[in-house]
KEDRENTOR-253403 format. One record per residue: residue in three letters; x negated, y negated, z negated of N, C-alpha, C in turn. Coordinates in pm, whole numbers, plus 50000, padded with zeros to 5 digits. Atoms other than C-alpha are relative to their C-alpha. Example, Ala and Ser with C-alpha at 12.3 -4.5 7.8 and 13.67 -1.06 7.14 Angstrom:
! KEDRENTOR-253403
@aa:ala; nxx:49911; nyy:50119; nzz:50000; caxx:48770; cayy:50450; cazz:49220; cxx:49910; cyy:49880; czz:50000
@aa:ser; nxx:50082; nyy:50119; nzz:50006; caxx:48633; cayy:50106; cazz:49286; cxx:50077; cyy:49891; czz:49927
! end
This chain:
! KEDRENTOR-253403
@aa:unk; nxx:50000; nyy:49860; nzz:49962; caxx:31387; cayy:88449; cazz:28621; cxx:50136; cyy:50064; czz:49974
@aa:unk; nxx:49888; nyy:49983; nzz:50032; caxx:31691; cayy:88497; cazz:28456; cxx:50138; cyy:49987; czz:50103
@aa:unk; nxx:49950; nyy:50040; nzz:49939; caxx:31875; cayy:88317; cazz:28707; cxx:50018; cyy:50056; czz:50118
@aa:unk; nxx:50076; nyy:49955; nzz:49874; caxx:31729; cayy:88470; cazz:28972; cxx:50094; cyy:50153; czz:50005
@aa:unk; nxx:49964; nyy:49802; nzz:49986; caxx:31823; cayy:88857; cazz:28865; cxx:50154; cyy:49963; czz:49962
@aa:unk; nxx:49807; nyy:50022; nzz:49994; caxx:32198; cayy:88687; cazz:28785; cxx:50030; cyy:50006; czz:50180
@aa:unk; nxx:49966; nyy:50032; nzz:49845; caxx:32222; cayy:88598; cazz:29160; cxx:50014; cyy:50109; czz:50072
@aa:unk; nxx:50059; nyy:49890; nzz:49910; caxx:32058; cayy:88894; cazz:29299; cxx:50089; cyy:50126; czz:49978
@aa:unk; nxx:49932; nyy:49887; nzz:50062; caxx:32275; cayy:89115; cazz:29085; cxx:50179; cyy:49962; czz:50076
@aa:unk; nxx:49843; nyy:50051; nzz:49995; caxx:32597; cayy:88887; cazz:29163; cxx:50023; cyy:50035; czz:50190
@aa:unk; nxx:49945; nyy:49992; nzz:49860; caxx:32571; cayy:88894; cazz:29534; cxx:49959; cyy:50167; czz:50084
@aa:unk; nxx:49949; nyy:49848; nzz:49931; caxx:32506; cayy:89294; cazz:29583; cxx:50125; cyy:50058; czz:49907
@aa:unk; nxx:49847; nyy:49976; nzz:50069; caxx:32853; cayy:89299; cazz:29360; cxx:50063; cyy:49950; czz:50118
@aa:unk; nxx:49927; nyy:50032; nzz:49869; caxx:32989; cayy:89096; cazz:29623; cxx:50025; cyy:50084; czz:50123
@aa:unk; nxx:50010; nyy:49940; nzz:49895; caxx:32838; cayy:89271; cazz:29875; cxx:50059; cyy:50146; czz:50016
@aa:unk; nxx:49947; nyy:49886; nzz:50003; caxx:32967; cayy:89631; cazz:29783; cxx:50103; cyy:49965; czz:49996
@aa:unk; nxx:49852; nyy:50037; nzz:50033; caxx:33313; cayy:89477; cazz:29675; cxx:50073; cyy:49964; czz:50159
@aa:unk; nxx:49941; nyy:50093; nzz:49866; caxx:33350; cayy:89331; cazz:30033; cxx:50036; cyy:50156; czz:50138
@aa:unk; nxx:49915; nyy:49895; nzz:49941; caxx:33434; cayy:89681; cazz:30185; cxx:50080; cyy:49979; czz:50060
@aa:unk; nxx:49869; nyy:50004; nzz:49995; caxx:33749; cayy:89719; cazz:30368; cxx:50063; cyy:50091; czz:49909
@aa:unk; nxx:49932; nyy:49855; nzz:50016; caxx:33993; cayy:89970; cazz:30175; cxx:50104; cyy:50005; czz:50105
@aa:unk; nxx:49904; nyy:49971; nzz:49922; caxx:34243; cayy:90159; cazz:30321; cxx:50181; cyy:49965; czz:50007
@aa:unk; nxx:49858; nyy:50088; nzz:50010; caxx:34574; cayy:89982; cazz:30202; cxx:49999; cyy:49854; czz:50029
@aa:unk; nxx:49991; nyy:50167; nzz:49934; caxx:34424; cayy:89661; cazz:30296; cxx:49946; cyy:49976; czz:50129
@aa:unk; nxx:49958; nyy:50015; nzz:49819; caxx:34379; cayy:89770; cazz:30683; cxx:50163; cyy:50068; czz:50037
@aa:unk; nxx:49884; nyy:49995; nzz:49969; caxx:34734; cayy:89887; cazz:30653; cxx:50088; cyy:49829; czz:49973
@aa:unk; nxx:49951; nyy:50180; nzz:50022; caxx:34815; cayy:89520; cazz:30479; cxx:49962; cyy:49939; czz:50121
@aa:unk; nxx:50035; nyy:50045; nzz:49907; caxx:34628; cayy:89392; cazz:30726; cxx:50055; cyy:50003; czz:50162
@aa:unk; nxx:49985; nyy:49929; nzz:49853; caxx:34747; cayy:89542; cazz:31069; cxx:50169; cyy:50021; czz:49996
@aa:unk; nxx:49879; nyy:49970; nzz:50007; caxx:35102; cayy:89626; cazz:30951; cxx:50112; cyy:49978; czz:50111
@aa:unk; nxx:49927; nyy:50078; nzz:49942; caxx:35242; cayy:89331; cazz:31061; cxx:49983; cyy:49946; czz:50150
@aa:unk; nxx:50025; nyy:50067; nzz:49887; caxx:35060; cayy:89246; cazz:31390; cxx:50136; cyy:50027; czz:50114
@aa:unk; nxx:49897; nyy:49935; nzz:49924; caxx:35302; cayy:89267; cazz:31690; cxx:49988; cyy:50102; czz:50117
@aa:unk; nxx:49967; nyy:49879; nzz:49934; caxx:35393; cayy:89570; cazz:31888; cxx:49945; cyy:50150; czz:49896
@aa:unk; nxx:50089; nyy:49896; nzz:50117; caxx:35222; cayy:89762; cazz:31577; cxx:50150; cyy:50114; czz:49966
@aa:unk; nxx:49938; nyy:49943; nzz:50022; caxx:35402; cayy:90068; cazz:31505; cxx:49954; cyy:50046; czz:49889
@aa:unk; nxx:50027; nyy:49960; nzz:50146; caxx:35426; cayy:90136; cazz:31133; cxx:50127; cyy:50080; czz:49922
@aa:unk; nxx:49912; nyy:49907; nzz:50128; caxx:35588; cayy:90424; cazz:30912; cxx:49915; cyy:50036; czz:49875
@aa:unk; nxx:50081; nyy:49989; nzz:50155; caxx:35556; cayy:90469; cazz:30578; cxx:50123; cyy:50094; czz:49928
@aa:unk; nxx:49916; nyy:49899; nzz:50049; caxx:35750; cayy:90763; cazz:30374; cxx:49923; cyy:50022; czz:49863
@aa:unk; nxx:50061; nyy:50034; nzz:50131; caxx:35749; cayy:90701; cazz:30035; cxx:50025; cyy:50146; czz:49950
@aa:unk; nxx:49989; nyy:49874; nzz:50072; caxx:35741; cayy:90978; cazz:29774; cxx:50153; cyy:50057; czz:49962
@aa:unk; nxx:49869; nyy:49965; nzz:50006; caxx:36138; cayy:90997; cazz:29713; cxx:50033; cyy:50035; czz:50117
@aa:unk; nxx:49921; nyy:49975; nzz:49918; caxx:36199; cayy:91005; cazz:30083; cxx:49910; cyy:50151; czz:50081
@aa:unk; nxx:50036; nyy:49937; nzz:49984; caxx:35935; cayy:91282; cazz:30095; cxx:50077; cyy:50144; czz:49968
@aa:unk; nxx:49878; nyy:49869; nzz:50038; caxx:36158; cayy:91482; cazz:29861; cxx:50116; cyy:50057; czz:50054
@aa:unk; nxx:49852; nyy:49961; nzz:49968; caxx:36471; cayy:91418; cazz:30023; cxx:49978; cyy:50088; czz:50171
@aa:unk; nxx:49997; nyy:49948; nzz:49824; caxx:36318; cayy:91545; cazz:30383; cxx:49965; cyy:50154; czz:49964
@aa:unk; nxx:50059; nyy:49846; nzz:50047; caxx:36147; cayy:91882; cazz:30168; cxx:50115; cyy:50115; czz:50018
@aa:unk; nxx:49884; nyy:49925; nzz:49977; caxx:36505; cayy:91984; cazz:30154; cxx:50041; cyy:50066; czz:50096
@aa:unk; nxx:49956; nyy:49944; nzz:49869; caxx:36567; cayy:92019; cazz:30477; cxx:49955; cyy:50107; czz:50101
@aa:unk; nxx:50080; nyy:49955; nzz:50001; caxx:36254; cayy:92228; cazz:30530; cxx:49947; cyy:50124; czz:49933
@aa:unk; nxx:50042; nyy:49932; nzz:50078; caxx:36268; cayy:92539; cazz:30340; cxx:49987; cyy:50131; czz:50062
@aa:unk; nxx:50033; nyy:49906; nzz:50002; caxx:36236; cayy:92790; cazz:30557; cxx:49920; cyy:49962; czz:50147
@aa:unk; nxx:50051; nyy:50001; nzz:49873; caxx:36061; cayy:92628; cazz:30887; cxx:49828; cyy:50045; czz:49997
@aa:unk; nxx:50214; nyy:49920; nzz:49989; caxx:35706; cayy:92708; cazz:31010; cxx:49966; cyy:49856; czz:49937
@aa:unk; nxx:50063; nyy:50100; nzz:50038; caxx:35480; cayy:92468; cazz:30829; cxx:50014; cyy:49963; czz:49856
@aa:unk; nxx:49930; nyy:50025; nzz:50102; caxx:35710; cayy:92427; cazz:30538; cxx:49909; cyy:50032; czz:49872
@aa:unk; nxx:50082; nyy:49966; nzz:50138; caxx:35458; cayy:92539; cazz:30266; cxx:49950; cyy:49872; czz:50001
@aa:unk; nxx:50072; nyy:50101; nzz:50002; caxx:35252; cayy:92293; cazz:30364; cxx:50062; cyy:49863; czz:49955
@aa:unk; nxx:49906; nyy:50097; nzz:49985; caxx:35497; cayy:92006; cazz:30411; cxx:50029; cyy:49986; czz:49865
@aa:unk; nxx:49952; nyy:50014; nzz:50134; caxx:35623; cayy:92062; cazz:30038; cxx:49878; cyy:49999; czz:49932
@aa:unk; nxx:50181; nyy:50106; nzz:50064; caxx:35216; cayy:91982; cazz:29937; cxx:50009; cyy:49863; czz:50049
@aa:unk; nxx:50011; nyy:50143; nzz:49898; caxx:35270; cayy:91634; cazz:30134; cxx:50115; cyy:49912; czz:49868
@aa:unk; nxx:49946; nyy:50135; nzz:50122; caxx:35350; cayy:91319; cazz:29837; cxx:50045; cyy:49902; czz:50063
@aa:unk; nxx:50005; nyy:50133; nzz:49914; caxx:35369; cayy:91060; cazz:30094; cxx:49928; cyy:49987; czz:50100
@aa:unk; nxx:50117; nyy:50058; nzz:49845; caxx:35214; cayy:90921; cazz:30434; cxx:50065; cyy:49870; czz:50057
@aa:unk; nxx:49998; nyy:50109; nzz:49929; caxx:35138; cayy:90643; cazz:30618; cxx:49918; cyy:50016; czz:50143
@aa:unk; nxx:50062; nyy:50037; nzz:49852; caxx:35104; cayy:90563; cazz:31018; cxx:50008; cyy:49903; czz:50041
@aa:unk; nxx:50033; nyy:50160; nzz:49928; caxx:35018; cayy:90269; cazz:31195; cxx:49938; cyy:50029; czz:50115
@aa:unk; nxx:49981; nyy:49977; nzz:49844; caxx:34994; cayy:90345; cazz:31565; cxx:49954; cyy:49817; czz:50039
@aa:unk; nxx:50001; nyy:50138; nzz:49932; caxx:34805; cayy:90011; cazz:31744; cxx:49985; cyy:50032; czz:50178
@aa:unk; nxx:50050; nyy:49977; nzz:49814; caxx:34807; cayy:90146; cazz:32105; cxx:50085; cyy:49890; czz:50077
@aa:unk; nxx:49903; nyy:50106; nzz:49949; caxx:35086; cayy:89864; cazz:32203; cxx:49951; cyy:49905; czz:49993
@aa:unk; nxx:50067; nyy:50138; nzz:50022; caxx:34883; cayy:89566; cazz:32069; cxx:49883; cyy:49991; czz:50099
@aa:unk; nxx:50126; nyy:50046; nzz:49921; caxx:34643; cayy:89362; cazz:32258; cxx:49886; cyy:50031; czz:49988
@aa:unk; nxx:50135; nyy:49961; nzz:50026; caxx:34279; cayy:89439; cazz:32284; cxx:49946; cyy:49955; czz:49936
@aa:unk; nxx:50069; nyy:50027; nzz:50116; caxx:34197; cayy:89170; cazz:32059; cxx:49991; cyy:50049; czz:49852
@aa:unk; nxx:49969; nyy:49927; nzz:50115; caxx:34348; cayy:89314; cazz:31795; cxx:49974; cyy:50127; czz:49987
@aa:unk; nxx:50079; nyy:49861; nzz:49989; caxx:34244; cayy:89669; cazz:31876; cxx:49837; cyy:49987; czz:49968
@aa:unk; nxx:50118; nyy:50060; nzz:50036; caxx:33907; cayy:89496; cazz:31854; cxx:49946; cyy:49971; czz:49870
@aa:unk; nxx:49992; nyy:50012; nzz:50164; caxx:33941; cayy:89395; cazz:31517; cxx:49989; cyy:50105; czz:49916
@aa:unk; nxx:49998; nyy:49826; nzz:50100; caxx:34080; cayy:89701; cazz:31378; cxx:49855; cyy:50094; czz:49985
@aa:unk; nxx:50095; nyy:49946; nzz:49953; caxx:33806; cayy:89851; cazz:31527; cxx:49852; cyy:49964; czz:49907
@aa:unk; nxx:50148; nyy:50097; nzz:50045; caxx:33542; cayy:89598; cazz:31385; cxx:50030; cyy:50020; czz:49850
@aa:unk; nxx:49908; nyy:50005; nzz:50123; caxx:33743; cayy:89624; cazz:31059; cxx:49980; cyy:50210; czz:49960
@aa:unk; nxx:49997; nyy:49832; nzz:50010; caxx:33752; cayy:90067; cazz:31050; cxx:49831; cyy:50002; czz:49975
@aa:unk; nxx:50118; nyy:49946; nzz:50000; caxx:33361; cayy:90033; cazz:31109; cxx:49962; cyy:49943; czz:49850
@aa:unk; nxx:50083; nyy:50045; nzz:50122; caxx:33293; cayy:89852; cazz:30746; cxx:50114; cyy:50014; czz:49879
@aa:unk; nxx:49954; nyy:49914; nzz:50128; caxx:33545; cayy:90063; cazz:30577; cxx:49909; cyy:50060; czz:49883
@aa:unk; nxx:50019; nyy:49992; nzz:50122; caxx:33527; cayy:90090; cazz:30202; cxx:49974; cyy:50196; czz:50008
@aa:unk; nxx:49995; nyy:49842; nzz:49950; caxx:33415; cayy:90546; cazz:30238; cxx:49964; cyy:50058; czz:49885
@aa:unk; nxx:50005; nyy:49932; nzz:50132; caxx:33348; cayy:90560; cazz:29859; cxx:50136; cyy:50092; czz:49981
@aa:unk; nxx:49911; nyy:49885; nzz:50037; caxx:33509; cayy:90898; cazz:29715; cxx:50069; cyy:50080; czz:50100
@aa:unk; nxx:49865; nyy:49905; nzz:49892; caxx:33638; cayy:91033; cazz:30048; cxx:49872; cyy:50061; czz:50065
@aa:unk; nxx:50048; nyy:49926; nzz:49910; caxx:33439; cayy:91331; cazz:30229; cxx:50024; cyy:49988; czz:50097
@aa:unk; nxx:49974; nyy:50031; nzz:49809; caxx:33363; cayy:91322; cazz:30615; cxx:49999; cyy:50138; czz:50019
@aa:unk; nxx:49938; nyy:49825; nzz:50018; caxx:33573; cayy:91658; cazz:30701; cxx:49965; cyy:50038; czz:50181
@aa:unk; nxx:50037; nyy:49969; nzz:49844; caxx:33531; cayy:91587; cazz:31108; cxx:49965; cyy:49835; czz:50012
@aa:unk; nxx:50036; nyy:50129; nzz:49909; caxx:33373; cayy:91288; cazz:31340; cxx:49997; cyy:50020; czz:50135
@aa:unk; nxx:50013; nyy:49966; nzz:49870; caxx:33457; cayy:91297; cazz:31683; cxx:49989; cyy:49882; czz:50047
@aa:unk; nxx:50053; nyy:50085; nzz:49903; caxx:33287; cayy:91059; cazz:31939; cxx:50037; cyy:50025; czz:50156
@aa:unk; nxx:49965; nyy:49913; nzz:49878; caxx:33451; cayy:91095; cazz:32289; cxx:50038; cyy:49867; czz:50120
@aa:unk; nxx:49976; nyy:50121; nzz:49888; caxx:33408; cayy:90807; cazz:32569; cxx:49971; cyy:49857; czz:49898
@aa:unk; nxx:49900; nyy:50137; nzz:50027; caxx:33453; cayy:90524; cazz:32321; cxx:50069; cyy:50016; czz:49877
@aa:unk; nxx:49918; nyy:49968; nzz:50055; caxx:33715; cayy:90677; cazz:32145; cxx:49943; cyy:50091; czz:49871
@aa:unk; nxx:50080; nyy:49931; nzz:50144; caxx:33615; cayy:90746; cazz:31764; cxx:50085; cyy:50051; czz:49904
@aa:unk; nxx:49855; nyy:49990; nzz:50156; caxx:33818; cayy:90949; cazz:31499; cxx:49914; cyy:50066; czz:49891
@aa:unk; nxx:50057; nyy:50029; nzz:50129; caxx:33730; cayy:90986; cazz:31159; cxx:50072; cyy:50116; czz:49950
@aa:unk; nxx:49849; nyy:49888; nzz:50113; caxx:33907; cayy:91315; cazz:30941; cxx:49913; cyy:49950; czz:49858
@aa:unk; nxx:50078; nyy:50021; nzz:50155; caxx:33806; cayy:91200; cazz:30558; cxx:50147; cyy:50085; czz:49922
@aa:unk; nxx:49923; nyy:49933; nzz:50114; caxx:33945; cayy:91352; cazz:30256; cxx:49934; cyy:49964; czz:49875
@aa:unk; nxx:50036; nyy:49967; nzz:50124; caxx:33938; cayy:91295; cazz:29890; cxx:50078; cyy:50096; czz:49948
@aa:unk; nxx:49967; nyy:49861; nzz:50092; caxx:33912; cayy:91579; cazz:29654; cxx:50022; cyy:49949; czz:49890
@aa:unk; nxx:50001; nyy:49973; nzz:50107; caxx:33992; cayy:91607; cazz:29283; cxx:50037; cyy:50119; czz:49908
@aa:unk; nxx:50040; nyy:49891; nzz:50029; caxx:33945; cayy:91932; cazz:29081; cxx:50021; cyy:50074; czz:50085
@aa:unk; nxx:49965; nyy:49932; nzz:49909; caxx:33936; cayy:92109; cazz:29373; cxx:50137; cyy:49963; czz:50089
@aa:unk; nxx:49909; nyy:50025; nzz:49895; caxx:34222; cayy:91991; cazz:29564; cxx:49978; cyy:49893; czz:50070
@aa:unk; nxx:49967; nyy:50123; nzz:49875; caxx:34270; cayy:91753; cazz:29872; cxx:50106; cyy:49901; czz:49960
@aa:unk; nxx:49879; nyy:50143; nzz:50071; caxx:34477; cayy:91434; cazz:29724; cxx:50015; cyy:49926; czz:50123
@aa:unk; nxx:49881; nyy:50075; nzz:49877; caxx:34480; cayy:91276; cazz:30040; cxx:49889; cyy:50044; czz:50162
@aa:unk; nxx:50046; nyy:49982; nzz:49838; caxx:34394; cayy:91327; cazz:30435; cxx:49979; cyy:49882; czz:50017
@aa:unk; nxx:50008; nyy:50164; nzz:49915; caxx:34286; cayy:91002; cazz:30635; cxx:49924; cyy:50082; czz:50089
@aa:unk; nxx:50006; nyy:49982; nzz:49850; caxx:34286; cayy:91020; cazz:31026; cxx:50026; cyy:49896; czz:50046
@aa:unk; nxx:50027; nyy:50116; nzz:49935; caxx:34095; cayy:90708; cazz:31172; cxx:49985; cyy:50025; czz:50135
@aa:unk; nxx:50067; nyy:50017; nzz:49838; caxx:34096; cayy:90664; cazz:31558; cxx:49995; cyy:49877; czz:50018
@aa:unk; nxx:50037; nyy:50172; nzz:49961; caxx:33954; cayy:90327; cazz:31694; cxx:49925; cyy:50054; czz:50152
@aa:unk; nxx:50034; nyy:50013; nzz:49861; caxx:33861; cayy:90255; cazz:32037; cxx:50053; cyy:49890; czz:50078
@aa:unk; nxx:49890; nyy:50051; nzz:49896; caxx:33989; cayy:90121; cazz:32378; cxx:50123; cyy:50000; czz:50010
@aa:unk; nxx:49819; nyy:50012; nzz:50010; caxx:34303; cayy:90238; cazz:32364; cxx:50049; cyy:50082; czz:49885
@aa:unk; nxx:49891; nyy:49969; nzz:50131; caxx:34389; cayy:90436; cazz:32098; cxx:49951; cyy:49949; czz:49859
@aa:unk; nxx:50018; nyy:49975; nzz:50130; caxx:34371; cayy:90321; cazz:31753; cxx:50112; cyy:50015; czz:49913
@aa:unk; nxx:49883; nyy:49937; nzz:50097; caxx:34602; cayy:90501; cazz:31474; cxx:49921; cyy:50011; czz:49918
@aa:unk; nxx:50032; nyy:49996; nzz:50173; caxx:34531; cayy:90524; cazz:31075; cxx:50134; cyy:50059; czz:49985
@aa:unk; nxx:49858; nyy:49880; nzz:50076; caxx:34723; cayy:90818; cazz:30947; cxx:49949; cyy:50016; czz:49837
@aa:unk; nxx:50027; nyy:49989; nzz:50147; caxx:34726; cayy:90835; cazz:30549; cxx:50079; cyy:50073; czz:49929
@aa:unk; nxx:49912; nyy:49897; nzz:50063; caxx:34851; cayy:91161; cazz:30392; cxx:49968; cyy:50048; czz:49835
@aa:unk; nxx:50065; nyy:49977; nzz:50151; caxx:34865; cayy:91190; cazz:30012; cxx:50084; cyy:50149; czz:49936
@aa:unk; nxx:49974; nyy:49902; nzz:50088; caxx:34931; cayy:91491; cazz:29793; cxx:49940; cyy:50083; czz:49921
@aa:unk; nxx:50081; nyy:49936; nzz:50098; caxx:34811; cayy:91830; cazz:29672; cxx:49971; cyy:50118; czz:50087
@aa:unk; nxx:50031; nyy:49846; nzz:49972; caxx:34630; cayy:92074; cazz:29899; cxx:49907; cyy:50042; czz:49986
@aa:unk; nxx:50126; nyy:49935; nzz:50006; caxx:34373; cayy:92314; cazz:29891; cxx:49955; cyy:50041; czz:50154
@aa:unk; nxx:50100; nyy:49976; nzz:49873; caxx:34142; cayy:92404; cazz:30153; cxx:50047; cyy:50090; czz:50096
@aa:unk; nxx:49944; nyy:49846; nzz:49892; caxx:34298; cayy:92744; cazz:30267; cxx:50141; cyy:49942; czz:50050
@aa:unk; nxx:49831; nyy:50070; nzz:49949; caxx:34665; cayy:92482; cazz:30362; cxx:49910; cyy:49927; czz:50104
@aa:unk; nxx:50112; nyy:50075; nzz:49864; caxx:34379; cayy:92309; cazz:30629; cxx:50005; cyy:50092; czz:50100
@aa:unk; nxx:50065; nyy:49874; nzz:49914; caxx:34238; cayy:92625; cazz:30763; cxx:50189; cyy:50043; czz:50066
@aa:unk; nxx:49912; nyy:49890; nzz:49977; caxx:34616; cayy:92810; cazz:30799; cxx:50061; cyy:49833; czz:50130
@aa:unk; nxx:49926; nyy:50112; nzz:49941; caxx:34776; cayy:92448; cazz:30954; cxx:49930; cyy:50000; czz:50126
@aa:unk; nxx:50106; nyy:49976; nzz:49866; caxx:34452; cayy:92445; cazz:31208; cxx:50076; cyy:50121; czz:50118
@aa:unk; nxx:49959; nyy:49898; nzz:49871; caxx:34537; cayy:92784; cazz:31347; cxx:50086; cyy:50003; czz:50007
@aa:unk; nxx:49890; nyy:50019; nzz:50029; caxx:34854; cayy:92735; cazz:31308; cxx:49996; cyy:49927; czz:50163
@aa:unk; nxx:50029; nyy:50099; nzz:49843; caxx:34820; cayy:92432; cazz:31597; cxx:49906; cyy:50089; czz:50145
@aa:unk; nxx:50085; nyy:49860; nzz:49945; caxx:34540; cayy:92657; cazz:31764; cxx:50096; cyy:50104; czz:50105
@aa:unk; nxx:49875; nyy:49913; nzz:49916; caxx:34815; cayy:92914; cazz:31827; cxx:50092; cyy:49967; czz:50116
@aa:unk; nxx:49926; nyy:50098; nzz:49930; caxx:35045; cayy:92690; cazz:31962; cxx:49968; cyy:49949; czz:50135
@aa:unk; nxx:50004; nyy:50060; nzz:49852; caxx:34850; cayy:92564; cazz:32251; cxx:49941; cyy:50113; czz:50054
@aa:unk; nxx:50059; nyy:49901; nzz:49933; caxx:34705; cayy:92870; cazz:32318; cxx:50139; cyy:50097; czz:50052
@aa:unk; nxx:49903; nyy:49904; nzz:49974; caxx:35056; cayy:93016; cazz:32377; cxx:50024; cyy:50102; czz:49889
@aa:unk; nxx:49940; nyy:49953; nzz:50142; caxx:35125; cayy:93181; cazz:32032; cxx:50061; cyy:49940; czz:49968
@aa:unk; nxx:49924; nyy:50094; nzz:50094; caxx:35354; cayy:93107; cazz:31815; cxx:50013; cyy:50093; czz:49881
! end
């Protein structure tokens, strides 16, 4: 019996552990070819803040620690396939589902983890036919730097500025 509840115990460890996370579909995908990948580490975040101190957005931008993109719209379909197959049995412990849009095919994901009240990081999954991108934005915002950035864009296509 003993044996039994070792097993049973050992292989739903496995089974939760076997997740994807999200640095190991960037490991993963990085390298494929035609993959377009940026990554802006936290020093080269600082050195761009500089340049940024009085543009539109700029509050925001100086909340932003780092990001990562990985653009697969250039790669083959098998590999879009993957990703794809790979995004659906993402690891989604600790991250809130902020939007889900379903549109032809074409699936995007907005997640966010919080900690004491702030947003530590953005993630923006699209998978599909043709587009799939993984955007990964880490830092420190609060809720009302979402809302103002939204209408912010909003404006913009509506002919505001």
């Amino acid at each position: 019996m003993r044996k039994f509840l070792f097993t049973l115990l050992l292989l739903l460890v496995c089974h939760i552990g076997y997740g994807q996370s999200i640095d190991s579909l960037f490991d993963e995908f990085e390298c494929e070819q035609n993959v377009d990948y940026v990554k802006v580490s936290p020093f080269m975040m600082s050195l761009g803040k500089m340049f940024c101190k009085h543009e539109e957005g700029s509050e925001i931008i100086r909340k932003v620690k780092s990001m990562k993109v990985m653009d697969l719209g250039d790669c083959s379909a098998s590999v879009k396939k993957r990703f794809s197959s790979k995004v659906s049995k993402l690891n989604r412990k600790g991250y809130e589902e902020l939007m889900r849009i379903n549109d032809g095919g074409e699936k995007v994901h907005i997640l966010m983890k919080i900690r004491k009240d702030a947003i530590r990081e953005l993630l923006v999954v699209c998978s599909g036919n043709d587009s799939c991108t993984l955007i990964q934005i880490n830092g420190k915002f609060v809720k009302d730097d979402i809302d103002k950035l939204v209408s912010m864009e909003t404006g913009k296509k509506n002919g505001r500025h």
